[in-house]
PAKOL-760391 format. One record per residue (C-alpha): residue number from 1; x, y, z. Coordinates in steps of 0.001 Angstrom, whole numbers. Layout:
// residues N
    k        x        y        z
  NUM        X        Y        Z
...
END
This chain:
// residues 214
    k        x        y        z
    1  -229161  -128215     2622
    2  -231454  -130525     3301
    3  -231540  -133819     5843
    4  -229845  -136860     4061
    5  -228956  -140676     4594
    6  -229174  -143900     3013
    7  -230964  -146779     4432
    8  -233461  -149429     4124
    9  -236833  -148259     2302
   10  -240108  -149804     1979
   11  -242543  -147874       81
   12  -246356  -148962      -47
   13  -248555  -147447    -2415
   14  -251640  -148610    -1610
   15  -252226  -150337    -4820
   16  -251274  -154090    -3813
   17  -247583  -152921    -4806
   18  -244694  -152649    -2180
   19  -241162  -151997    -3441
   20  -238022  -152303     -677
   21  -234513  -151270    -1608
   22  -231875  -149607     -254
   23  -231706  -146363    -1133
   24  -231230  -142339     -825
   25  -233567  -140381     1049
   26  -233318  -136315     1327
   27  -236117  -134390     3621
   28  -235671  -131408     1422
   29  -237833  -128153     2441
   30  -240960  -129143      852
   31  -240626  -132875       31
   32  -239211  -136318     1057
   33  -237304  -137829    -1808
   34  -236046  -141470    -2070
   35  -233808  -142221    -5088
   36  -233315  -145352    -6462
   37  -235161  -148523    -6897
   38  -237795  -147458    -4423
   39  -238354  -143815    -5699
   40  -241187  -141524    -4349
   41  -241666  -137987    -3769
   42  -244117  -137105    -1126
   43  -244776  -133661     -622
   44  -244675  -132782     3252
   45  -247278  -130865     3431
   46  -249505  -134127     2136
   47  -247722  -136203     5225
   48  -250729  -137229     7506
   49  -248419  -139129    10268
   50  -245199  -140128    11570
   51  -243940  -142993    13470
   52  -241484  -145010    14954
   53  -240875  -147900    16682
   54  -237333  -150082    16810
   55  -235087  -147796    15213
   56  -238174  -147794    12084
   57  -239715  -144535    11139
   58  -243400  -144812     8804
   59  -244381  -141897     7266
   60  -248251  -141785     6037
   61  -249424  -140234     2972
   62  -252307  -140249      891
   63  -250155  -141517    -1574
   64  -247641  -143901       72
   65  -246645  -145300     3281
   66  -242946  -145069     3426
   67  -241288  -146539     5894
   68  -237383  -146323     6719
   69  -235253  -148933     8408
   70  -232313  -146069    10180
   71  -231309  -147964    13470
   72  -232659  -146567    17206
   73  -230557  -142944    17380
   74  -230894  -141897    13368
   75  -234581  -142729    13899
   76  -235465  -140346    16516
   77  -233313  -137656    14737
   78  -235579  -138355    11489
   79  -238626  -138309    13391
   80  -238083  -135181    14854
   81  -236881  -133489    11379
   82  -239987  -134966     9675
   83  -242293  -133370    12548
   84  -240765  -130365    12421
   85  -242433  -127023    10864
   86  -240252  -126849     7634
   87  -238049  -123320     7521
   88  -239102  -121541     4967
   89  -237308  -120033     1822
   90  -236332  -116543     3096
   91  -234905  -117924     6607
   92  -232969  -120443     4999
   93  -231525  -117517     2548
   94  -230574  -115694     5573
   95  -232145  -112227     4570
   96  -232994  -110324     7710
   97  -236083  -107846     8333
   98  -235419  -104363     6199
   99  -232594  -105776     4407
  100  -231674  -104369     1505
  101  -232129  -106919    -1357
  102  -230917  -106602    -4862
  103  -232614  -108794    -7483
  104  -230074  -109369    -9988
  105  -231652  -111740   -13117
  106  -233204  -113671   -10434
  107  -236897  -114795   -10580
  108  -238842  -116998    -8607
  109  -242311  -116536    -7295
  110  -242043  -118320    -3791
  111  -238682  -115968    -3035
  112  -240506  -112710    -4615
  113  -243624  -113038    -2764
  114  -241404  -114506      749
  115  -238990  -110999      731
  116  -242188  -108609     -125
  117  -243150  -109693     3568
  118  -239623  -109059     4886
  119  -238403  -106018     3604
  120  -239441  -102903     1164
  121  -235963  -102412       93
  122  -235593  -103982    -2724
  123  -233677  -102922    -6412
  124  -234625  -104828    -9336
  125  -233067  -102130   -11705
  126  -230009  -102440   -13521
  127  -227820  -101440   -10582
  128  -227921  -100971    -6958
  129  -225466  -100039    -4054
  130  -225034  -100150     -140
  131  -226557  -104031     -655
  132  -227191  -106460     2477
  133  -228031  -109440     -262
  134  -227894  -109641    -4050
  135  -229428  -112813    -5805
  136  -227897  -112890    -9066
  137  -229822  -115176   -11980
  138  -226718  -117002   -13551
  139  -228330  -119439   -16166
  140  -224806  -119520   -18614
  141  -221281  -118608   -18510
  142  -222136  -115623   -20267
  143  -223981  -114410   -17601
  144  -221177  -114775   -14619
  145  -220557  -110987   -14723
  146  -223547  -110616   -12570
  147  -220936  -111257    -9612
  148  -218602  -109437   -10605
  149  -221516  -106502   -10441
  150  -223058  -108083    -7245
  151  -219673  -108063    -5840
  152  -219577  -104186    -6366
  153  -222682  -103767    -4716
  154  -222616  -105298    -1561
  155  -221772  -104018     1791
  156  -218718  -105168     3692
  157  -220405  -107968     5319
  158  -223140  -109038     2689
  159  -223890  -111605      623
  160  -224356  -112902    -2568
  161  -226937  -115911    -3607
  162  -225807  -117286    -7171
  163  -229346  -118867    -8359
  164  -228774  -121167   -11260
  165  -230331  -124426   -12533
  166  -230064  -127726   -11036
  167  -228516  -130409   -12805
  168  -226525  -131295   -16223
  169  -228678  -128376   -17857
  170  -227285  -125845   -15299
  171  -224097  -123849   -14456
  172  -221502  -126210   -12796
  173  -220665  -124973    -9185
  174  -217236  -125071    -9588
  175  -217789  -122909   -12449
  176  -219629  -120517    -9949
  177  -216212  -121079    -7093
  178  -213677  -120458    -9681
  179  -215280  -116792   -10328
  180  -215680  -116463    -6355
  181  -211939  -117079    -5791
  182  -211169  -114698    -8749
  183  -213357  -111632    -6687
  184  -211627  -112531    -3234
  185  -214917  -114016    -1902
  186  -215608  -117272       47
  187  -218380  -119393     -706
  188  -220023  -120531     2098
  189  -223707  -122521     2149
  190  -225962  -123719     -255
  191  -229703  -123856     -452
  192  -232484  -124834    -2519
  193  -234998  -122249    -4189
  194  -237212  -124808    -5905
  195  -237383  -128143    -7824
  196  -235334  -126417   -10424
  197  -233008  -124148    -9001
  198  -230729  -124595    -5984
  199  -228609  -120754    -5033
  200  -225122  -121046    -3739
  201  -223956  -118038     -764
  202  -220412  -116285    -1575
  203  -219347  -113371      948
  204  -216006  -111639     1495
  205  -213792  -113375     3795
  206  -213665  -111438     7243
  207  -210092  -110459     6630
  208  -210946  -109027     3783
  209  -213581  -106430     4912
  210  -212699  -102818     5168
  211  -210247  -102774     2416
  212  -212113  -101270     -237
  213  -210726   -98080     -870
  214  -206983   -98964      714
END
């Protein structure tokens, strides 16, 4: 997930306007949000210079200077995160070189293109076995066998990315758990694929592995 807090914000647009509110501020992979009456997105990779100076951290954008009020320690750790080469897409999915990767219903560009450069073993047919990852597309609740198959194929210690749709339009999570604990698997991390899907990671609990077949 990405690095969170709430706090004092002062955006600047460079227009004459300046808005200041407390509010909600994420440093997701790819962009700094602040919710709430001071709302921006700035990309990160449009971020020009960062800051700080009494527990105050600016960020500089063409579009904005944003500037956020955290206290002495919380500003250091920000300034550091918002310095920091973001991780990109296939690290923070956890797929390792040569893996072998099963794309279940799941399309995105970014994590297409990202795996093509990690590994040359991967399934996008109707079924696949012996799997180190799946990422199964679940859009409805009709769709929810896909773990149930991506279950199947997975190795003792693999995993399973559910990729589904952010928000009120999407599957609920819980809905996503409740088939998890029905399979025996665990559901351990979540992580964003883009500004419309976030992917939750189930895997067989380690007590569980080595059982199939007993």
């Amino acid at each position: 997930m990405g690095h969170e807090t709430t706090c004092h914000v002062r955006v600047d647009d460079h227009t004459g306007t300046v808005r200041e509110a407390q509010g909600k501020v994420l440093l997701e992979t790819d962009e700094l949000i602040v919710r709430g009456e001071a709302r921006i997105r700035v990309p990160r990779s449009s971020i020009e210079r960062v800051t700080r100076r009494d527990g105050v951290v600016s960020i500089t954008a063409p579009s904005a200077v944003v500037t956020l009020t955290l206290g002495a320690d919380a500003a250091v750790r920000w300034q550091e995160k918002l310095e920091e080469a973001p991780k990109r897409l296939i690290d923070k999915l956890d797929v390792k070189p040569n893996a072998k990767v099963w794309l279940l219903g799941a399309t995105d560009a970014t994590l297409e293109s990202e795996l093509e450069e990690r590994t040359t073993r991967i399934a996008r047919g109707r079924t696949a076995s012996g799997c180190d990852v799946v990422f199964a597309g679940v859009e409805s609740e009709s769709q929810l066998d896909r773990v149930d198959r991506a279950a199947a194929a997975i190795v003792d210690d693999g995993a399973i990315w559910v990729v589904h749709r952010k928000g009120v339009e999407g599957l609920a999570d819980t809905t996503i758990f409740a088939r998890a604990k029905a399979l025996g698997l665990r559901y351990t991390k979540v992580a964003r694929v883009s500004a419309t899907h976030t992917a939750e990671k189930l895997v067989r609990p380690r007590a569980a592995r080595g059982q199939a077949g007993r």
